[in-house]
RODO-2510 file (C-alpha; in nm, 4 decimals, decimal comma):
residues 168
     n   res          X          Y          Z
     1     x     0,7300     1,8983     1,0119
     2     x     0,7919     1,4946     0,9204
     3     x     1,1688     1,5785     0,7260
     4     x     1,3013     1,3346     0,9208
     5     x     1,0726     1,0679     0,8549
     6     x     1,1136     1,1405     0,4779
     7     x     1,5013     1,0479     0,5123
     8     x     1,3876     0,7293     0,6872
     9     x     1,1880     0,6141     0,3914
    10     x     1,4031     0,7646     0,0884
    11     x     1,6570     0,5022     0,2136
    12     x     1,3558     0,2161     0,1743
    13     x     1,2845     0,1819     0,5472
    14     x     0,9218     0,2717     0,4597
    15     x     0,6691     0,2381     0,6909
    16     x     0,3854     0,0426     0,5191
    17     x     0,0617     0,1363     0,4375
    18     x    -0,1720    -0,1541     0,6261
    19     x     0,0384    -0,0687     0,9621
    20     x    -0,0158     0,3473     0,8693
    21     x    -0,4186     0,2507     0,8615
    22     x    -0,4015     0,0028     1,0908
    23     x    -0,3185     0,2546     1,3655
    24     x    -0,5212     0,5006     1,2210
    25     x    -0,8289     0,2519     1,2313
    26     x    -0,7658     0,1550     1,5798
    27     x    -0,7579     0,5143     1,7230
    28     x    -1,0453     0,6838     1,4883
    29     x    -1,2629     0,3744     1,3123
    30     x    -1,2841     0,2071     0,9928
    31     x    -1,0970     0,4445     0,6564
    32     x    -1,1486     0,1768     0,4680
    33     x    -1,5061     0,1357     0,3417
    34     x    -1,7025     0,1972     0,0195
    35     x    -1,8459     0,5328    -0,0297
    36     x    -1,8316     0,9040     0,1460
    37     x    -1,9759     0,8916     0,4862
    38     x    -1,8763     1,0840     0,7392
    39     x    -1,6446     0,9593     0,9767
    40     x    -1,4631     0,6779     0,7624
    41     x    -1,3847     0,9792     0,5212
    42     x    -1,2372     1,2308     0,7969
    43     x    -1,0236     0,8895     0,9037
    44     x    -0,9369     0,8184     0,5748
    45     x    -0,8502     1,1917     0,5135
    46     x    -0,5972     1,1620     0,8121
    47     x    -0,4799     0,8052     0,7280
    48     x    -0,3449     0,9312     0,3575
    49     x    -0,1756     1,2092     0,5033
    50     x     0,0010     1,0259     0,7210
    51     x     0,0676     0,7468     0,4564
    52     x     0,2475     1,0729     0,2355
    53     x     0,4468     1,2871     0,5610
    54     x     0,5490     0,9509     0,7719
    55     x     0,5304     0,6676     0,5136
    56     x     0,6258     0,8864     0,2519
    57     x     0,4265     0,7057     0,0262
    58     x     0,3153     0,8604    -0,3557
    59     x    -0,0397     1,0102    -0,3771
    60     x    -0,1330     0,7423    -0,6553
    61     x    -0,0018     0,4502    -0,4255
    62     x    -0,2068     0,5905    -0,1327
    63     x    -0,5165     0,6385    -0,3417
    64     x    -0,5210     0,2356    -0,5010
    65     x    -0,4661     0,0784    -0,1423
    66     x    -0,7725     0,3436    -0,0588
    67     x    -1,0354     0,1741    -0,2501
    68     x    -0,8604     0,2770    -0,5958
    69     x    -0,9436     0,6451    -0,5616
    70     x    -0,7534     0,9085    -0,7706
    71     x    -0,4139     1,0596    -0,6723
    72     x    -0,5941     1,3555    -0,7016
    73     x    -0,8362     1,2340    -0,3813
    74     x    -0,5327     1,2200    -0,1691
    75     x    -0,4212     1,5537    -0,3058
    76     x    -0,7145     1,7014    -0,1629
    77     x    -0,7388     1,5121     0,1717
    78     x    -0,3305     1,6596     0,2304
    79     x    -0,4851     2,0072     0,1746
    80     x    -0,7725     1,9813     0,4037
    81     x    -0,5707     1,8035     0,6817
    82     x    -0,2896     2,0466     0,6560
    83     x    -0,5548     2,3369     0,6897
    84     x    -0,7460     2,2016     0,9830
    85     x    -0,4206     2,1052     1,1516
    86     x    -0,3194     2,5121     1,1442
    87     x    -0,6793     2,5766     1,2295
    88     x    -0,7902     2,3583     1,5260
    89     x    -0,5194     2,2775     1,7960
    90     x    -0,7004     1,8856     1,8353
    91     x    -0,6654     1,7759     1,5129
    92     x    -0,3022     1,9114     1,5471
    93     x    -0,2554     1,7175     1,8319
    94     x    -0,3827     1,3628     1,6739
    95     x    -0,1914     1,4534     1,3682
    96     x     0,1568     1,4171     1,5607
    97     x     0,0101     1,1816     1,8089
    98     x    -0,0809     0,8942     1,5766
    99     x     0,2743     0,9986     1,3699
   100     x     0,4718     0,9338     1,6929
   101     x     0,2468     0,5958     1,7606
   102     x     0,3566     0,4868     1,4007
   103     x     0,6888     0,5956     1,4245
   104     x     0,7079     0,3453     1,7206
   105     x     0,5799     0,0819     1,5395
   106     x     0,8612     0,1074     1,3153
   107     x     1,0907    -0,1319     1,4558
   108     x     0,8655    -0,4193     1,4595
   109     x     0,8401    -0,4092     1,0484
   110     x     0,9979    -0,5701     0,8120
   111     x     1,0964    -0,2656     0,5683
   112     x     0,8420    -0,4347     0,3453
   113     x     0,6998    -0,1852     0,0865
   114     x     0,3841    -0,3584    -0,0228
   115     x     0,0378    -0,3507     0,1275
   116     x     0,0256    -0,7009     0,2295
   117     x     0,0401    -0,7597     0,6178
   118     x     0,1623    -1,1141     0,7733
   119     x    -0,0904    -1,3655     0,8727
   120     x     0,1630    -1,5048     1,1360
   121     x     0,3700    -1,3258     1,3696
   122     x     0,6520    -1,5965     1,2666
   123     x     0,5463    -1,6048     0,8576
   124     x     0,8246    -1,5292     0,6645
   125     x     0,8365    -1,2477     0,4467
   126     x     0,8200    -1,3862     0,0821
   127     x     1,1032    -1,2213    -0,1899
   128     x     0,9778    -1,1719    -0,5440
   129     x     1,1667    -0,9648    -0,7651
   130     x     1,0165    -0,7744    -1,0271
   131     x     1,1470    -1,0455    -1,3067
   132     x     0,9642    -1,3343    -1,1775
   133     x     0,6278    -1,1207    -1,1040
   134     x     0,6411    -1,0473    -1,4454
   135     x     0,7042    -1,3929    -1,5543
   136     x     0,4041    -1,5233    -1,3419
   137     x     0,1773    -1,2499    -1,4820
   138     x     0,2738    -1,3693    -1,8364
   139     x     0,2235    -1,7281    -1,7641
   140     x    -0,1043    -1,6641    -1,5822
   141     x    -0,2220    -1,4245    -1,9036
   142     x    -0,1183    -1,7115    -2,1394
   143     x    -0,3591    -1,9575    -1,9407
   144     x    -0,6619    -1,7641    -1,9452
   145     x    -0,6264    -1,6783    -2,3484
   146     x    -0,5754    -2,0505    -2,3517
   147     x    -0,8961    -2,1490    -2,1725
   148     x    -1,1466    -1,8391    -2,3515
   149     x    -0,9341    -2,0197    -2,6889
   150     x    -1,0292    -2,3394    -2,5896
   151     x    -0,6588    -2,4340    -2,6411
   152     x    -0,5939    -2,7732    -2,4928
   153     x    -0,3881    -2,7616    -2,1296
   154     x    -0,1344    -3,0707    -2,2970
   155     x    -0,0670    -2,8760    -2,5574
   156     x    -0,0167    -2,5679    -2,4133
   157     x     0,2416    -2,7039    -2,1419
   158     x     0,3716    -2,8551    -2,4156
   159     x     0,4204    -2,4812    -2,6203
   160     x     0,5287    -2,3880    -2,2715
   161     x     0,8200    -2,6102    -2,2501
   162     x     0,9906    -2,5385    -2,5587
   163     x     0,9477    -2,1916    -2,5081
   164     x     1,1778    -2,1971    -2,1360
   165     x     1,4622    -2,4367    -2,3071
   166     x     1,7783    -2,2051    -2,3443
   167     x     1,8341    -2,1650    -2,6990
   168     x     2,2048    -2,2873    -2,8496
***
């Protein structure tokens, strides 16, 4: 029913996952919370499969911005939605109305693919690539082995610089 929106994000125009819950949150109530009670997991249930037909996000990426639950949560919570859709007419009907409220909110994003969501209207989107993550994730790993080694911060900016000098 959604192959269009699938085309949309399979050229990187995805639709992210805080704006996906974000509408779902503000129509049904909080998907977000600790635990299994009824109706944050019905909202939740219809938040993920909106986050795989119109974000077209993967089940394992939906489940860690869900609390960190298993791909194999989100698995389920397609099958049931898909069933109750065919089964009760309302559900049906929220189903495509929140995907056609999403679908409009689509021009006001960025094409960002994380889950992080502006704190500005006017804050600029930052760039990171996936070398200089990396690089920062190494760095920060090498200061906490230094501090549980009780490695001296001198000397480890020290190790630090000759490490980034180009070699000749």
């Amino acid at each position: 029913m959604f192959a269009h929106e699938r085309s949309r994000s399979q050229l990187g125009q995805r639709v992210s996952l805080a704006t996906i819950d974000n509408v779902v949150a503000a129509r049904l109530g909080q998907t977000r919370v600790q635990g299994n009670a009824q109706p944050a997991v019905f909202n939740r249930q219809i938040a993920m499969y909106l986050a795989k037909h119109v974000g077209g996000w993967s089940t394992t990426r939906i489940g860690r911005f869900y609390n960190g639950r298993d791909h194999s949560t989100v698995c389920y919570a397609l099958k049931r939605v898909a069933a109750l859709r065919e089964d009760d007419p309302e559900v049906d009907s929220l189903v495509s109305s929140l995907a056609s409220e999403i679908k409009t909110t689509v021009p006001k994003e960025t094409g960002r693919t994380d889950t992080l969501t502006r704190a500005t209207a006017g804050a600029k989107d930052p760039c990171f690539n996936e070398a200089f993550l990396d690089a920062l994730a190494d760095r920060l790993a090498m200061r906490i082995f230094d501090r549980v080694k009780g490695i001296d911060p001198a000397d480890a900016k020290a190790r630090d610089d000759r490490r980034e000098k180009p070699r000749p």
